[in-house]
C-alpha positions as CSV (number, residue, x, y, z in Angstrom):
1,X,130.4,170.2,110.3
2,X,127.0,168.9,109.7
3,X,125.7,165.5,110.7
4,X,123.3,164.1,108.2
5,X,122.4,160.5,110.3
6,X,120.7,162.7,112.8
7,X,118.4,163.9,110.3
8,X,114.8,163.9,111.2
9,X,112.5,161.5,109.1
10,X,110.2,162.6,107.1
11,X,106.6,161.3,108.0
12,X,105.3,159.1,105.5
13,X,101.7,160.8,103.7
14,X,98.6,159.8,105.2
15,X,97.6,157.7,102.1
16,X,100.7,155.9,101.9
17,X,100.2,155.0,105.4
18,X,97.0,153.8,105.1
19,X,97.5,151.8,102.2
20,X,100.2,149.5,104.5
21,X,97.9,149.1,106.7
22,X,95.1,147.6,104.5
23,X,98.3,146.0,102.9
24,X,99.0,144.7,106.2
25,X,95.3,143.8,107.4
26,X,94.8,141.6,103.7
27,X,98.1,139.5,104.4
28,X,97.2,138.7,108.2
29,X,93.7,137.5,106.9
30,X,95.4,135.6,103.9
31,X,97.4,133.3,106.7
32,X,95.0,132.6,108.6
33,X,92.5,131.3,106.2
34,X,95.4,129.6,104.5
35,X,96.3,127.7,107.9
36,X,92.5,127.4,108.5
37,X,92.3,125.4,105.1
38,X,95.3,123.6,105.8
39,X,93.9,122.4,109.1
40,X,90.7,121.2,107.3
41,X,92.7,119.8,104.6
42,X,94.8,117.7,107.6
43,X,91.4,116.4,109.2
44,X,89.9,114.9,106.2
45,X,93.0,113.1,105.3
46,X,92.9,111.5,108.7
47,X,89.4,110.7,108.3
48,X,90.0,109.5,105.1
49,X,93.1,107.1,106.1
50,X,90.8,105.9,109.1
51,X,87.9,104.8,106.9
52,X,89.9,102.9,104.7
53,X,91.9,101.2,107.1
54,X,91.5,97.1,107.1
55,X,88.3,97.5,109.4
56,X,90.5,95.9,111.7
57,X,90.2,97.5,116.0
58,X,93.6,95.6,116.8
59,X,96.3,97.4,118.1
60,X,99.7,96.4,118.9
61,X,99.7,95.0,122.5
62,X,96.2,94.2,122.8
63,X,95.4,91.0,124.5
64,X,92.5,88.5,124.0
65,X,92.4,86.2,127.0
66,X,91.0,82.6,126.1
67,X,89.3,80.7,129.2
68,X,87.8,77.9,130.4
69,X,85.3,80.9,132.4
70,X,84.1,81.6,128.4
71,X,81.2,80.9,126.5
72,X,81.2,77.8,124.2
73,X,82.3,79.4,120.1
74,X,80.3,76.4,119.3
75,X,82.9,75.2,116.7
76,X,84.6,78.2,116.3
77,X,87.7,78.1,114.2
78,X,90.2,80.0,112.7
79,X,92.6,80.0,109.5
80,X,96.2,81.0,110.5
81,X,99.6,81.3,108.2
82,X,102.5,81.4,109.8
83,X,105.0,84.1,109.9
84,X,108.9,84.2,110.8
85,X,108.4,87.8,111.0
86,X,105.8,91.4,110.8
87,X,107.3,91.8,107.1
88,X,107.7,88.5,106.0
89,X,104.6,86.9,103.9
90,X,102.5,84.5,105.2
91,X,103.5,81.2,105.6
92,X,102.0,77.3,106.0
93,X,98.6,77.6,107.2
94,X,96.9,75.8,109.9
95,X,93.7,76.2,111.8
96,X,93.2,77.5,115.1
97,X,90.0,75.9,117.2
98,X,89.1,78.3,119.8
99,X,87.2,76.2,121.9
100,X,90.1,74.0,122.4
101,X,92.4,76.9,123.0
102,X,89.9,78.8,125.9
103,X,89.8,75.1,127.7
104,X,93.2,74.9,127.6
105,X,93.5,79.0,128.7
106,X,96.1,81.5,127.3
107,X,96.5,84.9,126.1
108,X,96.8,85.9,122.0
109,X,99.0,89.2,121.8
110,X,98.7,91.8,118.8
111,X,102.3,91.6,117.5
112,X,101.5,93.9,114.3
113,X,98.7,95.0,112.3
114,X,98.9,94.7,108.4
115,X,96.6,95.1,105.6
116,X,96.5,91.5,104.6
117,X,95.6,90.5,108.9
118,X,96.3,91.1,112.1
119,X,99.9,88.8,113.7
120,X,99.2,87.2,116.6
121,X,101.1,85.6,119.4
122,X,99.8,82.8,121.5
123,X,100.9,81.8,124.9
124,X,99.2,79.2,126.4
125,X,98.2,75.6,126.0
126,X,97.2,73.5,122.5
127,X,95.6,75.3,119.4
128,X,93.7,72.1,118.3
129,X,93.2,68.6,119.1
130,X,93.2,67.9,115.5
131,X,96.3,69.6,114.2
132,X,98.1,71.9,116.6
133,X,99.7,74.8,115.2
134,X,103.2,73.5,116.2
135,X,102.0,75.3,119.4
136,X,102.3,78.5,118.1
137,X,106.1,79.0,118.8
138,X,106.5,81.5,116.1
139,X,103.7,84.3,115.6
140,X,100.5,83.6,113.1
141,X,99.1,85.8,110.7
142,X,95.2,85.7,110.9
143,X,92.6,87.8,108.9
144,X,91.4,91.4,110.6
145,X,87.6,89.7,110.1
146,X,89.0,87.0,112.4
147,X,90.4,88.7,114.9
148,X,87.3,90.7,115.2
149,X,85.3,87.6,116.1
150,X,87.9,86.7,118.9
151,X,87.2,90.1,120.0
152,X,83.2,89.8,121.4
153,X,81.8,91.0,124.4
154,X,82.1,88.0,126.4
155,X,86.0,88.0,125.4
156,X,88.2,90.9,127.6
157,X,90.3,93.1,125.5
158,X,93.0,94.5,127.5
């Protein structure tokens, strides 16, 4: 009785055999220009989304520390809304006066960045002489602009 799963297979022609391999070769190249693309296709949508972000350099958790130690903001105030939370819109609006809030001294904490401003938490003394902003007990929405001229060299960013 004759086996036929032992048979021997036949060798496949030269030609046929080369043709795989250029088959072979040609798909290789094909992947790895296709995830080259991909990869340059993934770096200009992140540079895209960066550049039109809100401008704003706040970041949840960053602090600006307001001090007697500062320079005078020589009048320096800010328009603030309100917010009873990150998703909520902006409430009652009050303004901030930063001079009287760096004699007093406290800390404003980045609570969330949106594209309509950056939310803010204050913990420290008054936010005006004129019209506090109910101390600040819930969190403020203020633009990115304004945040960004809290955020000068003389303040520390932590």
């Amino acid at each position: 009785m004759r086996l036929y799963h032992n048979k021997p297979r036949r060798p496949k022609p030269k030609a046929m055999a080369k043709n795989e391999t250029q088959k072979q070769k040609l798909q290789a190249a094909n992947a790895s220009g296709a995830l080259i693309g991909l990869l340059i296709l993934l770096a200009w949508v992140r540079l895209s989304i960066a550049a039109a972000a809100p401008g704003s350099a706040a970041l949840v958790g960053d602090r600006v520390q307001l001090g007697a130690a500062l320079e005078s903001f020589q009048d320096h105030r800010i328009t603030a809304h309100a917010l009873k939370s990150p998703f909520s819109p902006p409430g009652v609006f009050c303004s901030l006066d930063v001079n009287d809030m760096a004699s007093s001294g406290g800390v404003l904490t980045v609570m969330a960045v949106r594209p309509d401003g950056v939310m803010l938490s204050w913990a420290g003394g008054r936010t005006s002489a004129k019209s506090d902003c109910h101390r600040l007990d819930a969190p403020v929405l203020v633009s990115a602009d304004d945040y960004e001229s809290l955020v000068k060299p003389q303040l520390p960013k932590h």
